[in-house]
N, C-alpha and C positions, 0 to 999 in steps of 0.2 A: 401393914406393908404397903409401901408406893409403889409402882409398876409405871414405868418407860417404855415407851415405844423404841424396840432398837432394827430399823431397815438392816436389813439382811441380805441383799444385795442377790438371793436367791432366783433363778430362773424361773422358778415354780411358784413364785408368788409368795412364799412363806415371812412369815413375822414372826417375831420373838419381840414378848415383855419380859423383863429382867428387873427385879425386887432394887431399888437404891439402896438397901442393904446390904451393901458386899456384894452385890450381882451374884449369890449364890446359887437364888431362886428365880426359876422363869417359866412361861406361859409360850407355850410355840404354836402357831396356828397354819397350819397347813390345806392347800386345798389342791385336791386328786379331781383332776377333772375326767380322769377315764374311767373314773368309779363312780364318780356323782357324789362321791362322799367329803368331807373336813374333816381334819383329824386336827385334836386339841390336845396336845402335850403337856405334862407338867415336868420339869426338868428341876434337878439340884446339879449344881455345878454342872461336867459335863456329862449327867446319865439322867436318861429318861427314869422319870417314876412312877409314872402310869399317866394311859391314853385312853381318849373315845374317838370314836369312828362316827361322824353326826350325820344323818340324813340333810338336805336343805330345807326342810320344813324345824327338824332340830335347832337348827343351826339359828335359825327363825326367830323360834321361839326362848332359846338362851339372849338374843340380842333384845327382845322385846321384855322379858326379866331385866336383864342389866338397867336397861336407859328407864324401864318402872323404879328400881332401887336408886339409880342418880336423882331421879325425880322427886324420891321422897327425900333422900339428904339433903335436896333442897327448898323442900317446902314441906318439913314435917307436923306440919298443920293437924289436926284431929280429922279436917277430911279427906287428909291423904294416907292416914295414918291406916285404913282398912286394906290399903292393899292394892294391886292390878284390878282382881274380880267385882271388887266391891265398886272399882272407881268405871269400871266401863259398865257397870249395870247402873250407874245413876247415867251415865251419858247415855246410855241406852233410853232410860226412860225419858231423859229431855228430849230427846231430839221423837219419839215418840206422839209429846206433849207438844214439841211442834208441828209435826206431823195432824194431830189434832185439831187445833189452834188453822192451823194454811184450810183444812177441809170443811170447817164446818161452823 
């Protein structure tokens, strides 16, 4: 399923992606700012089908998944193939190894 960005022209800030299949299916991203929370909608046509209420550390970490998963569709190499955890624990160890390397 493709997903478009459709401006929403809303006061509030909200967005909605809409499936290029028939726009039946869409994605509504809302942000409450007197709550501190996002709410992330799944929509069929026009009725919601179920929501989350996301902290900004959630909100965070859903973004930091996504651009991990674009990253591997495009570079699905065997060293990227382990994942987020695996790929920031070797960066972890380089820059250690530089850390190393500067001291001594």
């Amino acid at each position: 399923m493709t997903l478009q960005a459709v401006p929403n022209h809303q006061p509030d800030g909200r967005w909605t992606w809409e499936a290029a299949r028939a726009n039946t299916r869409a994605v509504r991203v809302s942000p409450h700012a007197s709550s501190g929370l996002v709410t992330l909608s799944l929509w069929r046509e026009d009725r919601c089908v179920g929501s989350l209420r996301l902290a900004p550390v959630e909100v965070a970490g859903l973004v930091g998944r996504l651009t991990a998963a674009l990253a591997d569709l495009q570079d699905p190499s065997p060293e990227r193939a382990g994942g987020l955890e695996d790929r920031v624990r070797d960066l972890e160890a380089r820059l250690a190894a530089l850390e190393a390397d500067a001291a001594g």
